[in-house]
C-alpha positions in Angstrom: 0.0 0.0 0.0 1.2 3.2 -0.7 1.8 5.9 2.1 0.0 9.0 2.3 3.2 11.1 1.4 3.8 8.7 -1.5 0.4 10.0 -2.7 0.9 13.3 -1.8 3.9 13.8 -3.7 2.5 12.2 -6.3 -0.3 14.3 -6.7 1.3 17.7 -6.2 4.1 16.5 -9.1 5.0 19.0 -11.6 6.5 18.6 -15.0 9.3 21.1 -15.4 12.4 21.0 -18.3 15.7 19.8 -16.4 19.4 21.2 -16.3 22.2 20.0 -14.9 23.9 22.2 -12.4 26.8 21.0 -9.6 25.5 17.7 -10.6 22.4 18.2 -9.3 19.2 17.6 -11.5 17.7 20.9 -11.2 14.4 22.5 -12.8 15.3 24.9 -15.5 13.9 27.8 -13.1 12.5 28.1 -9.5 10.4 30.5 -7.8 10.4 31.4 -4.4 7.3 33.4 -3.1 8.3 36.2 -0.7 6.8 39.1 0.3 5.2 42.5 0.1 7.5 45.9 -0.3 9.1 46.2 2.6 9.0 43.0 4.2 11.7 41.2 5.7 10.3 38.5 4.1 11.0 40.0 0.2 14.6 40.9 1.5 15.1 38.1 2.5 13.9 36.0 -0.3 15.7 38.5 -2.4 19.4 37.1 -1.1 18.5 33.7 -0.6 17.8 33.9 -4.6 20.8 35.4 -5.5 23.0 32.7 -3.4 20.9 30.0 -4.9 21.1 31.6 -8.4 25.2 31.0 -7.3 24.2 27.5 -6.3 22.6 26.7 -9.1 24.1 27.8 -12.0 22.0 27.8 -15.7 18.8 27.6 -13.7 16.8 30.7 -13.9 15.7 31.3 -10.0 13.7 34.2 -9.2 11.7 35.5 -6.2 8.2 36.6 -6.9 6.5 39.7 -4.7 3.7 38.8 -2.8 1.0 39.5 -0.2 3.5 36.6 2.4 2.6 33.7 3.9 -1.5 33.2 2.7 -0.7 33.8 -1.1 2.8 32.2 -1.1 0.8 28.7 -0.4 -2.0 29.4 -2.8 1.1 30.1 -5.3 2.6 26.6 -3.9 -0.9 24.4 -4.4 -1.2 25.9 -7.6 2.8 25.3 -8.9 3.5 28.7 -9.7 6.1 28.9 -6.8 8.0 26.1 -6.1 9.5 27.7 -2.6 7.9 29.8 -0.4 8.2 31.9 2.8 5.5 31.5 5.6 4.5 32.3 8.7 3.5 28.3 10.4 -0.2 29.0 11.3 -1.9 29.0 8.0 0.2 25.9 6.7 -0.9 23.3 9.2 -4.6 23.7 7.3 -3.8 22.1 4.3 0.2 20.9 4.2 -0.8 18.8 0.3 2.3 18.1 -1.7 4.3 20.9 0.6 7.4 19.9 3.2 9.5 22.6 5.5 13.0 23.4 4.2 13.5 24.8 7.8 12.8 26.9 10.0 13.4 30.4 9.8 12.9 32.8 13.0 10.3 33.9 14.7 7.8 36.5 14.3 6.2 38.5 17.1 2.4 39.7 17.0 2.4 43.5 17.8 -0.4 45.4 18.3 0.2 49.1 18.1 -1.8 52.0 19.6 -1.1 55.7 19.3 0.7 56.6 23.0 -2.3 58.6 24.4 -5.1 56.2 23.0 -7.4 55.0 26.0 -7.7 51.4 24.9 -5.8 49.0 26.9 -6.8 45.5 25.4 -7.8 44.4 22.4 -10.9 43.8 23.2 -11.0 47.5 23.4 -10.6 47.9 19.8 -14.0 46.8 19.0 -15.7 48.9 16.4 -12.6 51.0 15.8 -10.2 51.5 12.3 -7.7 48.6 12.8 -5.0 47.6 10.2 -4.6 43.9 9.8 -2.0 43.7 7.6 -1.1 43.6 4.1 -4.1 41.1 2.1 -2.9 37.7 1.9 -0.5 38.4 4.4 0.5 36.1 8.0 -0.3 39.2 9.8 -4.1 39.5 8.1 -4.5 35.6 9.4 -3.0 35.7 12.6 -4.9 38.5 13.5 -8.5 37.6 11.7 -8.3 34.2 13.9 -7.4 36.2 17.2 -10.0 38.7 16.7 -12.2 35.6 16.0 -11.6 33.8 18.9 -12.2 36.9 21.1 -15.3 37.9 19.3 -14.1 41.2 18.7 -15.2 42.9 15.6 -13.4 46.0 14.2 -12.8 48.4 11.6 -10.5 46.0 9.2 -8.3 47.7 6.8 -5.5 46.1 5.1 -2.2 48.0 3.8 1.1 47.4 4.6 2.6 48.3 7.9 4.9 51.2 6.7 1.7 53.0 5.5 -0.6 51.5 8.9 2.5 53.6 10.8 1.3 56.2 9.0 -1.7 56.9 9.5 -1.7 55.7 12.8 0.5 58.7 13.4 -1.4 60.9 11.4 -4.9 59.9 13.5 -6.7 58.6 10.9 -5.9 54.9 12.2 -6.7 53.3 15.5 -4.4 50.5 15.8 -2.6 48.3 13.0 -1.3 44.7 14.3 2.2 43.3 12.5 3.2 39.7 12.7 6.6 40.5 11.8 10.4 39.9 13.2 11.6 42.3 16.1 12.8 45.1 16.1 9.8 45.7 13.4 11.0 49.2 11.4 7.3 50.3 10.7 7.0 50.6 14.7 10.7 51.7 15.2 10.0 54.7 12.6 7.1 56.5 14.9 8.7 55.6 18.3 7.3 58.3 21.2 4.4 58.5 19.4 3.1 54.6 20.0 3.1 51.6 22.8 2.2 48.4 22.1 -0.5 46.0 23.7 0.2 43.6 25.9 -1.7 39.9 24.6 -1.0 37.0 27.9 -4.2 36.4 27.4 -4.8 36.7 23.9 -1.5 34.1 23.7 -2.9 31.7 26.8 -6.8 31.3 23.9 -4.4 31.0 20.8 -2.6 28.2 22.3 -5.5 26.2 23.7 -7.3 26.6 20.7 -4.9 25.9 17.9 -1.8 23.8 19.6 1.5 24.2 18.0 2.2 27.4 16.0 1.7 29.6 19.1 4.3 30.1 21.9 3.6 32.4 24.5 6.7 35.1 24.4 8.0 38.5 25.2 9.6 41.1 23.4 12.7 42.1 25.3 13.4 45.8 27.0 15.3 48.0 24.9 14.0 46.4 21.6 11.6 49.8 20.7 13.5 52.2 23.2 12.1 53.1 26.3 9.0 51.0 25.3 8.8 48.1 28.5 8.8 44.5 27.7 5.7 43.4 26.0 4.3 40.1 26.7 2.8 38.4 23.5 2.9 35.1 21.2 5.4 33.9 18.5 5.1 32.1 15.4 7.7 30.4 13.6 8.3 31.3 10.1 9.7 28.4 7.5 11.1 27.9 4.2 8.7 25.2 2.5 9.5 23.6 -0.8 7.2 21.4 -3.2 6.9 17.9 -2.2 7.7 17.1 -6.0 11.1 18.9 -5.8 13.8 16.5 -5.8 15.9 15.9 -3.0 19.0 16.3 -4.5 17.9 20.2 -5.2 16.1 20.3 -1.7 19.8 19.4 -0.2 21.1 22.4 -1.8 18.7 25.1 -1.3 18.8 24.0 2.6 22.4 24.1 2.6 22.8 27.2 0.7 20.5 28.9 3.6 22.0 27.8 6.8 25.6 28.2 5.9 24.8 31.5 3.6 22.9 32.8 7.0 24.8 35.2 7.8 25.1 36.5 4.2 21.1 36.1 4.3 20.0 37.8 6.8 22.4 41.0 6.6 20.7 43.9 7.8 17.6 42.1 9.7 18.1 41.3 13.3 15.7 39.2 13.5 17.1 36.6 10.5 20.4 36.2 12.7 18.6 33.9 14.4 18.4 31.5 11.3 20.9 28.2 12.1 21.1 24.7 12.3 20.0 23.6 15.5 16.7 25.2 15.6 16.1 24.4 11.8 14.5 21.2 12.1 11.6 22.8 14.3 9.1 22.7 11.9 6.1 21.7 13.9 3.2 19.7 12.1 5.5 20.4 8.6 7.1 17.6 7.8 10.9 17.9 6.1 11.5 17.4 2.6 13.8 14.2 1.9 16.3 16.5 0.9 16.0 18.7 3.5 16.3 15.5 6.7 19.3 14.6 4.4 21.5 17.8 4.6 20.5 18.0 8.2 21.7 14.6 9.4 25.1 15.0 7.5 25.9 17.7 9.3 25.4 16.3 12.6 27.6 13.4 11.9 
């Protein structure tokens, strides 16, 4: 009998022309699905293109803009990206045909309010003008489920979180909520002007309710300032691949990103954190082959 992966990889198979590069079997081109302007996840994907391009020479790799983690697995299911950045949440619904290259770093869910705004919980943002994030976006997920679960209805807008900061500054936003790595620059940029929520109990429902992508975490002192430490959730962020991406090419692009990392993650605080040990944390995302292969060789 076949396994379930077996017939998962089977159905999400692609036919794609073939070179041969480093003597690996690699598609003629590859697209990784990143993220919005501005985004560390586009900046990211950007570099990790450009090492791979290195990696894999004759094969045409290119990153493709997007709204992050929702629309990079749409582009997955449909084969029009065959790697992808994404927060872990939305994966776990439907993981067909995709596996985890690794994991990433986290991301922290901020919820911003103007400094001398009278709402203290997010409860309190019922009925007002609340960014959720870019559409398609981790951020526009994470926070539709939390708001969900709290039965809070609100104002939703969606932009990104440079122009939420904004207007948030300008009055004509009540809050915007980011799902993004720490120190985040859309908050950094309108410092003295904002403080941020504090979600223990917002974390504490989100854990209950969906176990595994949540962890219960703070942002540290110092991070924005003279802002205090915020107590709030994490979720991881991975690389995924196409189950139908050989493993030979899987090896490579999970090599190229953990020993590239530094070279990666250059200018973003919150990439450093990208390395070996925590890379196999992928949660309910199972490993690509090629992926558990590169990892055990290099704890030999």
């Amino acid at each position: 009998m076949l396994s379930r992966r077996t017939l998962l990889v089977g159905a999400a198979a692609l036919t794609v022309p073939a070179c041969t590069a480093q003597r690996v079997q690699a598609p003629a081109s590859l697209v990784l699905a990143t993220g919005p302007e501005g985004a560390v996840f586009r900046e990211i994907g950007a570099a990790l293109v450009k090492a791979l391009s290195e990696q894999l020479p004759g094969c045409r790799v290119t990153a493709r803009p997007t709204g992050a983690s929702v629309e990079n697995l749409t582009l997955l299911h449909r084969g029009e990206a065959q790697l992808a950045l994404s927060s872990l949440d939305p994966i776990v619904d439907d993981i067909r045909g995709i596996s985890a290259v690794g994991r990433l770093y986290d991301s922290f869910m901020q919820v911003v309010v103007p400094a001398g705004s009278s709402v203290r919980g997010v409860r309190d943002l019922a009925g007002l003008r609340v960014s959720v994030g870019p559409l398609g976006s981790g951020t526009e997920f994470t926070a539709l489920r939390m708001l969900k679960l709290l039965d809070v209805q609100v104002d939703a807008q969606r932009m990104a979180h440079t122009e939420a900061a904004q207007r948030l500054a300008a009055g004509s936003l009540d809050a915007f909520l980011t799902l993004t790595g720490i120190p985040t620059p859309a908050i950094t940029s309108v410092l003295g002007k904002v403080r941020l929520l504090e979600l223990p109990e917002e974390a504490k429902a989100l854990t209950e309710r969906y176990p595994g992508p949540y962890v219960p975490a703070t942002i540290p002192a110092t991070t924005y300032g003279d802002l205090p430490p915020n107590k709030t959730f994490a979720v991881p962020n991975l690389l995924l691949a196409l189950d139908s991406l050989s493993a030979d090419v899987v090896e490579v692009v999970t090599r190229t990103v953990y020993t590239e990392s530094t070279r990666i993650a250059d200018g973003h605080p919150e990439a450093s954190r990208i390395n070996v040990r925590t890379g196999i944390s992928t949660g309910q995302v199972p490993l690509h082959p090629g992926a558990a292969r590169w990892f055990r060789s290099v704890k030999r």
